[in-house]
mmCIF file of the protein (N, C-alpha, C, O) and its ligand, coordinates in Angstrom:
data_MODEL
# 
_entry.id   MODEL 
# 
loop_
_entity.id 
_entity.type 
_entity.pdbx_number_of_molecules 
1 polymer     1 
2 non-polymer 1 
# 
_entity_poly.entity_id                      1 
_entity_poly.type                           'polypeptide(L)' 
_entity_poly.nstd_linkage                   no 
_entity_poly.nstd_monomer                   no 
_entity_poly.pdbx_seq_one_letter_code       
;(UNK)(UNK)(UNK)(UNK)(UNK)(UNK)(UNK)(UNK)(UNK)(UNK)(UNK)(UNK)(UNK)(UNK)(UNK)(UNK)
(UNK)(UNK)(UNK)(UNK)(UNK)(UNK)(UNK)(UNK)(UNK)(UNK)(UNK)(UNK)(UNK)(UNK)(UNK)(UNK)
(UNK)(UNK)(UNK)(UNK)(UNK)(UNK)(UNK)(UNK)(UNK)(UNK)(UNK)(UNK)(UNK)(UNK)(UNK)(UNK)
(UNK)(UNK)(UNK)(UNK)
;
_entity_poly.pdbx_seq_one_letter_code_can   XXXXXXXXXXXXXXXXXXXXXXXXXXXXXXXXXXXXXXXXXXXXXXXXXXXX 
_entity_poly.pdbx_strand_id                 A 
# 
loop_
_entity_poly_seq.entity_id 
_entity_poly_seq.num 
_entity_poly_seq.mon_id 
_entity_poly_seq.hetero 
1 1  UNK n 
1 2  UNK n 
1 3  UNK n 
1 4  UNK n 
1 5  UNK n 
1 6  UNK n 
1 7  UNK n 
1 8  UNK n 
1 9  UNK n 
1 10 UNK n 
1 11 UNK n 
1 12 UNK n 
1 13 UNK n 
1 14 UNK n 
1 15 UNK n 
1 16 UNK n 
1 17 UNK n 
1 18 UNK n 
1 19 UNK n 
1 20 UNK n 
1 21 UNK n 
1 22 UNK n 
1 23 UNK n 
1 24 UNK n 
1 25 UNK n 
1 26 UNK n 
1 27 UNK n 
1 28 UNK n 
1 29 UNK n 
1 30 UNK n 
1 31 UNK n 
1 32 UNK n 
1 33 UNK n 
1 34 UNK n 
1 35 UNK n 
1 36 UNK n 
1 37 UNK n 
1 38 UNK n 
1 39 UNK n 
1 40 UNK n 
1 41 UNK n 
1 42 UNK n 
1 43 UNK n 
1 44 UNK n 
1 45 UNK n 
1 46 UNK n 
1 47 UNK n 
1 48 UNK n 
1 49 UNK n 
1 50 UNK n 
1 51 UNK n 
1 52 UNK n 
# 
loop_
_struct_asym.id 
_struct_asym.entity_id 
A 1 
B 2 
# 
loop_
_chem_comp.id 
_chem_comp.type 
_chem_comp.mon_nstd_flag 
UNK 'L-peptide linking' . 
ZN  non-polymer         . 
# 
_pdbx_entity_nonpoly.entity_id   2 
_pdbx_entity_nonpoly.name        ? 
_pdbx_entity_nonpoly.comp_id     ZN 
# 
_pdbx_nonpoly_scheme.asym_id         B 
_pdbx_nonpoly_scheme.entity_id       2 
_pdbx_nonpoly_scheme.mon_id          ZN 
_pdbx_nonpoly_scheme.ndb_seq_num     1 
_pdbx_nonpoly_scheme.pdb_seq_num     101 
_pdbx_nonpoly_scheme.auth_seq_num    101 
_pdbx_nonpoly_scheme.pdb_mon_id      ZN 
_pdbx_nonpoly_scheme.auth_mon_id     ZN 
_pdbx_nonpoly_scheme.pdb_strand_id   A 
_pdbx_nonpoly_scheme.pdb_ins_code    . 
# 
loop_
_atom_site.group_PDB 
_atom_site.id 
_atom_site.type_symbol 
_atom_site.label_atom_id 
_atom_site.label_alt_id 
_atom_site.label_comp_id 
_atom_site.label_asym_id 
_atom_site.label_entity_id 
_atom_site.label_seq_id 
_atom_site.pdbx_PDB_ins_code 
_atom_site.Cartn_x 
_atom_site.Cartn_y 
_atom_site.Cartn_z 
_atom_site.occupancy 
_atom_site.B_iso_or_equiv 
_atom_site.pdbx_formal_charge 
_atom_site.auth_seq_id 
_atom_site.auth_comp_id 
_atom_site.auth_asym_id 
_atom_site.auth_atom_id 
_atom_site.pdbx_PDB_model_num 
ATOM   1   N  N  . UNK A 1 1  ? -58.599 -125.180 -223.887 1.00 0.00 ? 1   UNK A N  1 
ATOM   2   C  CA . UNK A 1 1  ? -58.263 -126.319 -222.999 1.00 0.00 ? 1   UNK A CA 1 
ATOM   3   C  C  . UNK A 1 1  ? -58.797 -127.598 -223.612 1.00 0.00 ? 1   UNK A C  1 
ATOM   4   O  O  . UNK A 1 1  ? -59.966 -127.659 -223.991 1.00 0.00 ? 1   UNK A O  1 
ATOM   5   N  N  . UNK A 1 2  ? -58.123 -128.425 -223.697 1.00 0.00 ? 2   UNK A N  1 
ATOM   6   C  CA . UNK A 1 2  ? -58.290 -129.812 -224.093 1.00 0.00 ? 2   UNK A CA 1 
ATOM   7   C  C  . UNK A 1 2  ? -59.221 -129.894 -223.181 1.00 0.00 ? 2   UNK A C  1 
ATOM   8   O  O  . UNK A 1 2  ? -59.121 -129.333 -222.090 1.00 0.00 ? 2   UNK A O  1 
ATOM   9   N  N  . UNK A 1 3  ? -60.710 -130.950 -223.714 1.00 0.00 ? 3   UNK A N  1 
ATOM   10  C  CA . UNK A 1 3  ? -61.912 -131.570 -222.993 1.00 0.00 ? 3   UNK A CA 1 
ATOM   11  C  C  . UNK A 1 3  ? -62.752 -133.219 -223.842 1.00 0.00 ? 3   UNK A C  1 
ATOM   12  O  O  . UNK A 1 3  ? -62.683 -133.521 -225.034 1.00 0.00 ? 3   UNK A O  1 
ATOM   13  N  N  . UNK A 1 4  ? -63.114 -133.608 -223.280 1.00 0.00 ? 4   UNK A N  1 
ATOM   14  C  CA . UNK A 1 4  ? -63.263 -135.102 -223.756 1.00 0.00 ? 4   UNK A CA 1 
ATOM   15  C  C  . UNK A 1 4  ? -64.773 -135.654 -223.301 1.00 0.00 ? 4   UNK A C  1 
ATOM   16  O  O  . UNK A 1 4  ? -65.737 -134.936 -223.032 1.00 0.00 ? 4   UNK A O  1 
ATOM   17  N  N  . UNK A 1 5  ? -64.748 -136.522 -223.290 1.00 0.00 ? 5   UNK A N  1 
ATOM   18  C  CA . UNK A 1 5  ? -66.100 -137.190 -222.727 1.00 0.00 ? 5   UNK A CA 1 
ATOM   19  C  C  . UNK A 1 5  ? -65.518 -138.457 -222.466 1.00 0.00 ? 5   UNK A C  1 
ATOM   20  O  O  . UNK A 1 5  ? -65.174 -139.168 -223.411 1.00 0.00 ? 5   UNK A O  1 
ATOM   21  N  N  . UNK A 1 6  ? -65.390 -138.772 -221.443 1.00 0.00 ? 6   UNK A N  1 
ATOM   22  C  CA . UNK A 1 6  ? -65.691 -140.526 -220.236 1.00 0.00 ? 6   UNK A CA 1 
ATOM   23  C  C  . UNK A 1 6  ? -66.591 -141.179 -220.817 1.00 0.00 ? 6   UNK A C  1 
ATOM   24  O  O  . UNK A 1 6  ? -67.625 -140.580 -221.110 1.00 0.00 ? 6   UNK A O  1 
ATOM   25  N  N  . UNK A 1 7  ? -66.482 -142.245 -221.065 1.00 0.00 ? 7   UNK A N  1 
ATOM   26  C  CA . UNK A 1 7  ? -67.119 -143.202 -221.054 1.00 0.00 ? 7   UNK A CA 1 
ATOM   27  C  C  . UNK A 1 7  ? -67.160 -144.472 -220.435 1.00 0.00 ? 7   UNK A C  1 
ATOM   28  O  O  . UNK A 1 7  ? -66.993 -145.491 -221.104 1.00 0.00 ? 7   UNK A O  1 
ATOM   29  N  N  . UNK A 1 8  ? -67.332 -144.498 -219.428 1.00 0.00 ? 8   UNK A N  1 
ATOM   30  C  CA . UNK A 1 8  ? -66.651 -146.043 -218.975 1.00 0.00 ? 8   UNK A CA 1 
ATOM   31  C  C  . UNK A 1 8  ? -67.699 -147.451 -219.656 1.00 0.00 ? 8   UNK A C  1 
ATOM   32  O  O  . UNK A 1 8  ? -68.906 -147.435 -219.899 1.00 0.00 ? 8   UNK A O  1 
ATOM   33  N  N  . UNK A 1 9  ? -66.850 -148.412 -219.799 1.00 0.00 ? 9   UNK A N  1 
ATOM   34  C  CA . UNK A 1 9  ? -67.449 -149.424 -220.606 1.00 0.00 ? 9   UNK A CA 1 
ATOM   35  C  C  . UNK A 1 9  ? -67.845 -150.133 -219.502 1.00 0.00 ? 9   UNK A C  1 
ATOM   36  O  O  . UNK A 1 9  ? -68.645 -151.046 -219.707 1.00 0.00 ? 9   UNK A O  1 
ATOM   37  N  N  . UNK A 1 10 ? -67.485 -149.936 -218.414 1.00 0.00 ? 10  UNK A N  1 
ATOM   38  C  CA . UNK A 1 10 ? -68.183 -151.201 -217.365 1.00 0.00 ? 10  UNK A CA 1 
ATOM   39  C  C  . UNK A 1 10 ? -69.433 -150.564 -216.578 1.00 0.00 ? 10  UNK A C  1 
ATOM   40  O  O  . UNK A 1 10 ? -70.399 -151.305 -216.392 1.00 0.00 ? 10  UNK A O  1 
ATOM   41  N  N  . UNK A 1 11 ? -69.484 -149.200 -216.088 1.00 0.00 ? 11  UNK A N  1 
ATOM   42  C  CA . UNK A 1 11 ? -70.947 -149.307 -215.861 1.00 0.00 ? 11  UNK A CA 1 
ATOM   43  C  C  . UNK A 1 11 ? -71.485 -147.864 -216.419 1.00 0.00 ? 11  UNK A C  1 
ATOM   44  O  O  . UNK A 1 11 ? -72.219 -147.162 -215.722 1.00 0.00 ? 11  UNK A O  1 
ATOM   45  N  N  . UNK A 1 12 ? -71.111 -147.519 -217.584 1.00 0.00 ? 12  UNK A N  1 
ATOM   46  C  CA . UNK A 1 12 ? -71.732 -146.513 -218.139 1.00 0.00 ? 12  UNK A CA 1 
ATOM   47  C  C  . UNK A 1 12 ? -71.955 -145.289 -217.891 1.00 0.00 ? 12  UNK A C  1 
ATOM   48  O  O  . UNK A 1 12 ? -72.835 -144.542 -218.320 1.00 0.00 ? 12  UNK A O  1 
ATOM   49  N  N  . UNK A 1 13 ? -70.917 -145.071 -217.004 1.00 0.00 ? 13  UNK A N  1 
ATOM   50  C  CA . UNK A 1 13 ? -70.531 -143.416 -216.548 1.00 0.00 ? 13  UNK A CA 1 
ATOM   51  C  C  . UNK A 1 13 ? -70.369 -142.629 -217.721 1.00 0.00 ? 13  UNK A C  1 
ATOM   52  O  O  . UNK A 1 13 ? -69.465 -142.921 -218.504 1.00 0.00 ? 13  UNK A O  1 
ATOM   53  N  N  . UNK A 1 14 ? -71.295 -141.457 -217.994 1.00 0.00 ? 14  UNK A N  1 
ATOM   54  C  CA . UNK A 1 14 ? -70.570 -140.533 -218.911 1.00 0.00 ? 14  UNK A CA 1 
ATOM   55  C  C  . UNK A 1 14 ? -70.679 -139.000 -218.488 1.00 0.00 ? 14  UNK A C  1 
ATOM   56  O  O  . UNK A 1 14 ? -71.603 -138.207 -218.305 1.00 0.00 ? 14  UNK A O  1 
ATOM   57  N  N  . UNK A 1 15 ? -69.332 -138.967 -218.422 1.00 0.00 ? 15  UNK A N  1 
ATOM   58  C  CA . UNK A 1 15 ? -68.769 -137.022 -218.159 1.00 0.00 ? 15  UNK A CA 1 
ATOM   59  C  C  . UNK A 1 15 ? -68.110 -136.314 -219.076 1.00 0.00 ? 15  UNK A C  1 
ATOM   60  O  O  . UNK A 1 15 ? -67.304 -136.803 -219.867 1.00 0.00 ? 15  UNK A O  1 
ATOM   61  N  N  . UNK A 1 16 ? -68.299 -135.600 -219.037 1.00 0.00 ? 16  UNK A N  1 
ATOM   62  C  CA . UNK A 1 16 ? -66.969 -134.552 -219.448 1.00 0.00 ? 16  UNK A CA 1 
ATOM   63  C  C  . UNK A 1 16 ? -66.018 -134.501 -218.127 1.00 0.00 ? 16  UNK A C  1 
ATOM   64  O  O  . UNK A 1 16 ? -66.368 -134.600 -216.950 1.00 0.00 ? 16  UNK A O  1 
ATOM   65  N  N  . UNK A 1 17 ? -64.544 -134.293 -218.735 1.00 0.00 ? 17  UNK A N  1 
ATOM   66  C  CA . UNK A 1 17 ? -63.700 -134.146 -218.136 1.00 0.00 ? 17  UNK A CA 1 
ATOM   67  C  C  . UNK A 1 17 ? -62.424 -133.111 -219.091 1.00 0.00 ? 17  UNK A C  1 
ATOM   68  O  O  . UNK A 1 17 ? -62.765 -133.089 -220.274 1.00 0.00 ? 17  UNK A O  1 
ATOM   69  N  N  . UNK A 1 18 ? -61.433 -132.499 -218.908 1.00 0.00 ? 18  UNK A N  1 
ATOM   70  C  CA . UNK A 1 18 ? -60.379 -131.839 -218.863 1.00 0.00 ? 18  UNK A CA 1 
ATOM   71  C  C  . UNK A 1 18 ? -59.563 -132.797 -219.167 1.00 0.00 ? 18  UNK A C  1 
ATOM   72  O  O  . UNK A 1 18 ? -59.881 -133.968 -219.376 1.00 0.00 ? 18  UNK A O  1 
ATOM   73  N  N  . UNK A 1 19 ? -58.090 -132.162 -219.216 1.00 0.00 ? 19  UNK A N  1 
ATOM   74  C  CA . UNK A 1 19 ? -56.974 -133.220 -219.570 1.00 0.00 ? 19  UNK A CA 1 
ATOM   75  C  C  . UNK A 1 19 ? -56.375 -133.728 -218.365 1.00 0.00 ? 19  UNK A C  1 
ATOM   76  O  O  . UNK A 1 19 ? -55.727 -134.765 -218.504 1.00 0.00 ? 19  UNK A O  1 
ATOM   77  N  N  . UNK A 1 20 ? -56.478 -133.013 -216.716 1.00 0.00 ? 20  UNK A N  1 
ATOM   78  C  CA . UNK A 1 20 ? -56.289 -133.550 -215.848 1.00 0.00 ? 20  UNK A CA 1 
ATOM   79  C  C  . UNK A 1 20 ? -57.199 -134.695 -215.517 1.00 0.00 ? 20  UNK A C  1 
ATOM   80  O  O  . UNK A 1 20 ? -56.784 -135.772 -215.090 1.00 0.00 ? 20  UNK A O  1 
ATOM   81  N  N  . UNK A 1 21 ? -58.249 -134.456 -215.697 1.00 0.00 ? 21  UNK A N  1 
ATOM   82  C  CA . UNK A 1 21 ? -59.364 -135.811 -215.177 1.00 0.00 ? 21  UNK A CA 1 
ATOM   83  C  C  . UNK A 1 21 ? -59.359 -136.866 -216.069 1.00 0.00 ? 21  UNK A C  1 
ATOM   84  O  O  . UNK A 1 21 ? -60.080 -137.837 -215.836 1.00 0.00 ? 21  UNK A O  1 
ATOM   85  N  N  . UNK A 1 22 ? -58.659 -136.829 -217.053 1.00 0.00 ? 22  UNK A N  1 
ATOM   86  C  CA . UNK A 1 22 ? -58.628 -137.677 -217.844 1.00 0.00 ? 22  UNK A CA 1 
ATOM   87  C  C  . UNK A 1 22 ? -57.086 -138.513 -217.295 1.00 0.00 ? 22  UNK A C  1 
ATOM   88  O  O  . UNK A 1 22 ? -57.072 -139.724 -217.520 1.00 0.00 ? 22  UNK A O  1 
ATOM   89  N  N  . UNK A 1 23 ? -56.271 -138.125 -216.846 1.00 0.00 ? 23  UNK A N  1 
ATOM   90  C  CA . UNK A 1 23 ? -55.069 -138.530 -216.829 1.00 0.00 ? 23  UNK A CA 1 
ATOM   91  C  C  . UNK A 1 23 ? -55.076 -138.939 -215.452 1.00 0.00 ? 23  UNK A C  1 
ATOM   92  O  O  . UNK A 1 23 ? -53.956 -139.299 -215.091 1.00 0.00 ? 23  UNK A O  1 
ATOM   93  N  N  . UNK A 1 24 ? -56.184 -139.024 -214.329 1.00 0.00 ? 24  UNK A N  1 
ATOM   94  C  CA . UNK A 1 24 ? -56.536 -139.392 -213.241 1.00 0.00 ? 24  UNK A CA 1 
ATOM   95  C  C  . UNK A 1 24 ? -57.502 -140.649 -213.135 1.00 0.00 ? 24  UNK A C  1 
ATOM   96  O  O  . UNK A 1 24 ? -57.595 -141.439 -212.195 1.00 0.00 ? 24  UNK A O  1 
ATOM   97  N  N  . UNK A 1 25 ? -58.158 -140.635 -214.271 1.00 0.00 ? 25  UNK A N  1 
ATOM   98  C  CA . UNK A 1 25 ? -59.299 -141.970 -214.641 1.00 0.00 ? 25  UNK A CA 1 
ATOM   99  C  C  . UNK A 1 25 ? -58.370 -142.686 -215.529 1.00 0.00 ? 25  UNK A C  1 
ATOM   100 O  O  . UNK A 1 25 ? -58.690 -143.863 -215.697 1.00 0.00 ? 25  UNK A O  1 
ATOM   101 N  N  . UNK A 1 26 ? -57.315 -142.305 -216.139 1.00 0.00 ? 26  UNK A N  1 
ATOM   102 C  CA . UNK A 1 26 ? -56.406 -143.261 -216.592 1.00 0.00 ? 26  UNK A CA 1 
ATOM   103 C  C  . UNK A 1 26 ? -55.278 -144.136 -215.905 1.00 0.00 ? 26  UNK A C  1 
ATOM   104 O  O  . UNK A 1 26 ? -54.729 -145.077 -216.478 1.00 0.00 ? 26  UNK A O  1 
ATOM   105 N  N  . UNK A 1 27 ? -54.967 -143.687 -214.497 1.00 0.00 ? 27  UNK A N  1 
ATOM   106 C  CA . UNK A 1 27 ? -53.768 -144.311 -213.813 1.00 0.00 ? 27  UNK A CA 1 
ATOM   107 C  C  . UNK A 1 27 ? -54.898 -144.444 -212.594 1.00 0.00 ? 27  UNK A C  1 
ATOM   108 O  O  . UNK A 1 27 ? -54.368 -145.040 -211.656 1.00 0.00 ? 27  UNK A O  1 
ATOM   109 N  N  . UNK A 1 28 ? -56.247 -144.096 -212.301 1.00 0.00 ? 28  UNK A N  1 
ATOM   110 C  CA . UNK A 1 28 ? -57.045 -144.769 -211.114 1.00 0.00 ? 28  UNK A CA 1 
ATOM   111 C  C  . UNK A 1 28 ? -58.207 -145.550 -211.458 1.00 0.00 ? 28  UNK A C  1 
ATOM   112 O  O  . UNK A 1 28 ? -58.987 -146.017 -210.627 1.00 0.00 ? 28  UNK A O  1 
ATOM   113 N  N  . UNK A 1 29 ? -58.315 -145.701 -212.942 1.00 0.00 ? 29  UNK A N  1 
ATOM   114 C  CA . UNK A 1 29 ? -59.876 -146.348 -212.851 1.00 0.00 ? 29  UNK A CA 1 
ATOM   115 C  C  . UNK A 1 29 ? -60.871 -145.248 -213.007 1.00 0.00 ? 29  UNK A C  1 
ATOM   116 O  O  . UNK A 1 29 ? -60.648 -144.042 -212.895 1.00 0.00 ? 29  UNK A O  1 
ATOM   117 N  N  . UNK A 1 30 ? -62.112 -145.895 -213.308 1.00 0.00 ? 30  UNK A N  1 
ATOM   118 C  CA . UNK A 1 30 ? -63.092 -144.966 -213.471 1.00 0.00 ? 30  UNK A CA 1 
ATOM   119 C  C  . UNK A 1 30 ? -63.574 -144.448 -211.718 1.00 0.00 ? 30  UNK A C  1 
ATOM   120 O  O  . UNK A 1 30 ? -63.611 -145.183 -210.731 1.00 0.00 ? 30  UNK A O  1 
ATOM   121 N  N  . UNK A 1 31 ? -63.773 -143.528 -211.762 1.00 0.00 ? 31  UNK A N  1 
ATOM   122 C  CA . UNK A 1 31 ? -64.486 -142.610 -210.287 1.00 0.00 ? 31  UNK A CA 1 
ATOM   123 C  C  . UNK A 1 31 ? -65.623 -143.570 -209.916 1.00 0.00 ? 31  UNK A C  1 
ATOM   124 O  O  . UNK A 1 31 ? -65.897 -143.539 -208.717 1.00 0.00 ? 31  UNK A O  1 
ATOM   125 N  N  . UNK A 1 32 ? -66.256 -144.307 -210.563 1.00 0.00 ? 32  UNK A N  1 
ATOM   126 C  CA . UNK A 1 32 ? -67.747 -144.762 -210.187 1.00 0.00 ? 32  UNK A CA 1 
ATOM   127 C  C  . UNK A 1 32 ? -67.500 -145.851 -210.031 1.00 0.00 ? 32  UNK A C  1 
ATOM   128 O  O  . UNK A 1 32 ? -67.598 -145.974 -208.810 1.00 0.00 ? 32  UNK A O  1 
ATOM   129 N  N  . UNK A 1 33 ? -67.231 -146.788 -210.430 1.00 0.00 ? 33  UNK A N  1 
ATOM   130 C  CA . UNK A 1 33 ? -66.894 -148.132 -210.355 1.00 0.00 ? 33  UNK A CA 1 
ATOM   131 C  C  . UNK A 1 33 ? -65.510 -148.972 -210.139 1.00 0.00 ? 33  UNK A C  1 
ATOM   132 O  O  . UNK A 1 33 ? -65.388 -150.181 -209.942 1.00 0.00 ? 33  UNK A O  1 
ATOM   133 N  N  . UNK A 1 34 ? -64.549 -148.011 -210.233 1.00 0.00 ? 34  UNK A N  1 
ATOM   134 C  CA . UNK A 1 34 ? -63.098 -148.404 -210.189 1.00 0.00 ? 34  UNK A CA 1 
ATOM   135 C  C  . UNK A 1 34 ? -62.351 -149.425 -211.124 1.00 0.00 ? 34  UNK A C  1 
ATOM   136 O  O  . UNK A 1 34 ? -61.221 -149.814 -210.829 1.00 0.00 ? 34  UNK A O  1 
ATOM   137 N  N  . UNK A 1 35 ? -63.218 -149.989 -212.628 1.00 0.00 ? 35  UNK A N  1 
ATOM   138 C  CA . UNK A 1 35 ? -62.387 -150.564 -213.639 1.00 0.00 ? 35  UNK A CA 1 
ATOM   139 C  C  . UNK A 1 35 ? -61.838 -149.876 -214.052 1.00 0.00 ? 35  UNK A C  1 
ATOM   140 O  O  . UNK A 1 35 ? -62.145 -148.684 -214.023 1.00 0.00 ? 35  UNK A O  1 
ATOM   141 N  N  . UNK A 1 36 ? -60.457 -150.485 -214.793 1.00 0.00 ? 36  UNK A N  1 
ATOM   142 C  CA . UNK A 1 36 ? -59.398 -149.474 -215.153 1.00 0.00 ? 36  UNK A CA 1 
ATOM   143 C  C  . UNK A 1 36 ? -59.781 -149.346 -216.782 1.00 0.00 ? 36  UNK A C  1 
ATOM   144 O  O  . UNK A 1 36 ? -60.199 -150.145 -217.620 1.00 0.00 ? 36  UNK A O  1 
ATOM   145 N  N  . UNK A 1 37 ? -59.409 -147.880 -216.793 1.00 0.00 ? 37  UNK A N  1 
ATOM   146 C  CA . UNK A 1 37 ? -59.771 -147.803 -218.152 1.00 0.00 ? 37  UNK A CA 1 
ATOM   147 C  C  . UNK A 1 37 ? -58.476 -147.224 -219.269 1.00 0.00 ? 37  UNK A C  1 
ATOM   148 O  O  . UNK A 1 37 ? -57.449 -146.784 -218.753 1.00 0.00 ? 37  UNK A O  1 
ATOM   149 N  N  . UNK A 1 38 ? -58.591 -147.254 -220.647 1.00 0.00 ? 38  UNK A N  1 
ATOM   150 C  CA . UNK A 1 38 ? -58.015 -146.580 -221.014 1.00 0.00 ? 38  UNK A CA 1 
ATOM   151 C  C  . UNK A 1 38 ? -57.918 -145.767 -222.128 1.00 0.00 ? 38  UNK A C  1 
ATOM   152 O  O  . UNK A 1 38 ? -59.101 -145.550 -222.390 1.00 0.00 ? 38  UNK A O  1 
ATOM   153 N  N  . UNK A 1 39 ? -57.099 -145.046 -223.138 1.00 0.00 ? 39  UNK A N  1 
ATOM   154 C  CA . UNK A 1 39 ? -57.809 -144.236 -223.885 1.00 0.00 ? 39  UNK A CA 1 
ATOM   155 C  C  . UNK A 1 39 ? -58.655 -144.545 -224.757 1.00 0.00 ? 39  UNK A C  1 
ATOM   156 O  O  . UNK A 1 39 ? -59.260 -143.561 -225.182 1.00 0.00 ? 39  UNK A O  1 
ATOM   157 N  N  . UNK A 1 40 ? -59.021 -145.742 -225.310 1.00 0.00 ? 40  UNK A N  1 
ATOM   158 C  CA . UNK A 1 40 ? -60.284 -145.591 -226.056 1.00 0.00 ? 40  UNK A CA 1 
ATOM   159 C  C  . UNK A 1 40 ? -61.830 -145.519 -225.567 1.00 0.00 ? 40  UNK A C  1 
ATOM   160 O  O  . UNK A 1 40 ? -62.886 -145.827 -226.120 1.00 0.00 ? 40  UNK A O  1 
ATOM   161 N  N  . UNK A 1 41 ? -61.435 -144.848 -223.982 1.00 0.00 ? 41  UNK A N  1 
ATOM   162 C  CA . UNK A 1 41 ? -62.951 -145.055 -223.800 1.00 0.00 ? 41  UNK A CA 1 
ATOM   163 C  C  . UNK A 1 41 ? -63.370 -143.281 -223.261 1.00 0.00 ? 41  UNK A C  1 
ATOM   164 O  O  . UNK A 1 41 ? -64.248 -142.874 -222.500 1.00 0.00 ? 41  UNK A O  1 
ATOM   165 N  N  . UNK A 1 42 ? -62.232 -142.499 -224.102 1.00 0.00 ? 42  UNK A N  1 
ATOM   166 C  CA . UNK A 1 42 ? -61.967 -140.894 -224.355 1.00 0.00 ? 42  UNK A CA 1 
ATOM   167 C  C  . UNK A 1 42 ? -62.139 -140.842 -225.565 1.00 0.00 ? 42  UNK A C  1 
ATOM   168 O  O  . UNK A 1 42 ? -61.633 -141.632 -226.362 1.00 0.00 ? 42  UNK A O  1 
ATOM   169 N  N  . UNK A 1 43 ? -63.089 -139.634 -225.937 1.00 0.00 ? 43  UNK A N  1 
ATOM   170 C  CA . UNK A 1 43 ? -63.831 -138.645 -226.766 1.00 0.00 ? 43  UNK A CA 1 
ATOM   171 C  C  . UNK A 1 43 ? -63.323 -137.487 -226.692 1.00 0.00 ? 43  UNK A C  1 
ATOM   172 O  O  . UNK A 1 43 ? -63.500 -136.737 -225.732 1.00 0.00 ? 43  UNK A O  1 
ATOM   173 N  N  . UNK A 1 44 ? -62.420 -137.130 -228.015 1.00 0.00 ? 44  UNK A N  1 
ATOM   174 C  CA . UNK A 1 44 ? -62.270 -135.637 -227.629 1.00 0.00 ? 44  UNK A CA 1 
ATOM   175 C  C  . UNK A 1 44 ? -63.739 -134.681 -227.787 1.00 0.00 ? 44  UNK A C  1 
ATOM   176 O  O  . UNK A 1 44 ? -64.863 -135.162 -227.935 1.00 0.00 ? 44  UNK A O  1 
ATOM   177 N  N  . UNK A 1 45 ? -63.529 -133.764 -227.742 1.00 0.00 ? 45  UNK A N  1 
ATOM   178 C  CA . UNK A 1 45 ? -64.393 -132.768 -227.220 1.00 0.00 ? 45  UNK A CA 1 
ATOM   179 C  C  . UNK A 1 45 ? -64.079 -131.576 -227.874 1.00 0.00 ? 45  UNK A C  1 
ATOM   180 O  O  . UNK A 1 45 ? -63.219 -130.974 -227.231 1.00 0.00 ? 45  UNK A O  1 
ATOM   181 N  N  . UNK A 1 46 ? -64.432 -130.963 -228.925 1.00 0.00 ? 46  UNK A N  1 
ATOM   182 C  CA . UNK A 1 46 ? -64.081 -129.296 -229.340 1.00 0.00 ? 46  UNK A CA 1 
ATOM   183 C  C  . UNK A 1 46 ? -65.355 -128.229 -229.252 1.00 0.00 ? 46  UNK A C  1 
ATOM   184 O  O  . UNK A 1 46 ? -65.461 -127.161 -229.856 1.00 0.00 ? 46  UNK A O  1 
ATOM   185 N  N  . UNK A 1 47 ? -66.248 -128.810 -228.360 1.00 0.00 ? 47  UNK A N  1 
ATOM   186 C  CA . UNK A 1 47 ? -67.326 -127.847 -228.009 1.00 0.00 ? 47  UNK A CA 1 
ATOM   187 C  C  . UNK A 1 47 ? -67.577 -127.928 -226.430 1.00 0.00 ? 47  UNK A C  1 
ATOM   188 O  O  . UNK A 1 47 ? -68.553 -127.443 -225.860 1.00 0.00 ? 47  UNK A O  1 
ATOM   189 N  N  . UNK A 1 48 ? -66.528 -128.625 -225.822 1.00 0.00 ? 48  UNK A N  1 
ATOM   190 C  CA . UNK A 1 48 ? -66.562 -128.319 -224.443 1.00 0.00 ? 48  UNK A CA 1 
ATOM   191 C  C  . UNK A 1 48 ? -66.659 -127.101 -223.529 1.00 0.00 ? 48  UNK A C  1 
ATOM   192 O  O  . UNK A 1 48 ? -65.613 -126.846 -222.933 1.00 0.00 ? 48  UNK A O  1 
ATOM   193 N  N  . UNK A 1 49 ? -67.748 -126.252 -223.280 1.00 0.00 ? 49  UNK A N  1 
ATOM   194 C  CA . UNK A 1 49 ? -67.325 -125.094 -222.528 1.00 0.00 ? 49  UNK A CA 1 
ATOM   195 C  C  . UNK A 1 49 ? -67.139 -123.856 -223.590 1.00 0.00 ? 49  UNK A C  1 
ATOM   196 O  O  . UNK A 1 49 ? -66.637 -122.792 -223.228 1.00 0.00 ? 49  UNK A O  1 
ATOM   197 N  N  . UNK A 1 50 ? -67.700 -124.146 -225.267 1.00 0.00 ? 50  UNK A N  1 
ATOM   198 C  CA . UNK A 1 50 ? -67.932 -122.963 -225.442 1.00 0.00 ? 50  UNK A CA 1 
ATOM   199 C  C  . UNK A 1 50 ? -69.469 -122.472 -226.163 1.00 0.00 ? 50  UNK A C  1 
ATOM   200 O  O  . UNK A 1 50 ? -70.513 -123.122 -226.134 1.00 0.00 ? 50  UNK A O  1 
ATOM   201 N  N  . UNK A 1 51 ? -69.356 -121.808 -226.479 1.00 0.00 ? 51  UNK A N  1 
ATOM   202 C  CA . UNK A 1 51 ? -71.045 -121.021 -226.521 1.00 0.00 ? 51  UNK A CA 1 
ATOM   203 C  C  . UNK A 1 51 ? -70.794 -120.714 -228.053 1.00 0.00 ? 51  UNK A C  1 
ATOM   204 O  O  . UNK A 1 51 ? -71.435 -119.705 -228.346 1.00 0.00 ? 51  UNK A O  1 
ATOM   205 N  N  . UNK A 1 52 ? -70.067 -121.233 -229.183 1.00 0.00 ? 52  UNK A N  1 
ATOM   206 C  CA . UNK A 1 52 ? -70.036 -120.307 -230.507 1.00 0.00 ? 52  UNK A CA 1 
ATOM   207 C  C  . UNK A 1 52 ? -71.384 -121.261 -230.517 1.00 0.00 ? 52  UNK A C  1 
ATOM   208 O  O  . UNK A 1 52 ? -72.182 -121.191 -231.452 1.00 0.00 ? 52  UNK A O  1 
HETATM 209 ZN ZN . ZN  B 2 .  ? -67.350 -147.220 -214.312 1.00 0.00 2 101 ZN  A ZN 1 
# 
């Protein structure tokens, strides 16, 4: 599964998120603060959720 890391540039939220939460903080704004963001403030992720 595609996974990333949030970053929001306006008040410094950082998560992991999926490809749905990413495509939800992209057409609503960040969850914490509500500036709109967009993909450069996504990190992919290829060790999201696994244990090698
Ligand atoms: Zn924010």
């Amino acid at each position: 599964m595609p996974a990333y890391w949030f970053t929001c540039p306006e008040c410094g939220a950082h998560v992991a998120v999926d490809e749905g939460a990413r495509d939800r903080l992209l057409s609503a704004g960040c969850a914490v603060c509500g500036v709109p963001v967009g993909p450069a403030a996504f990190t992919e992720s290829n060790t999201f959720g696994t244990s090698a």
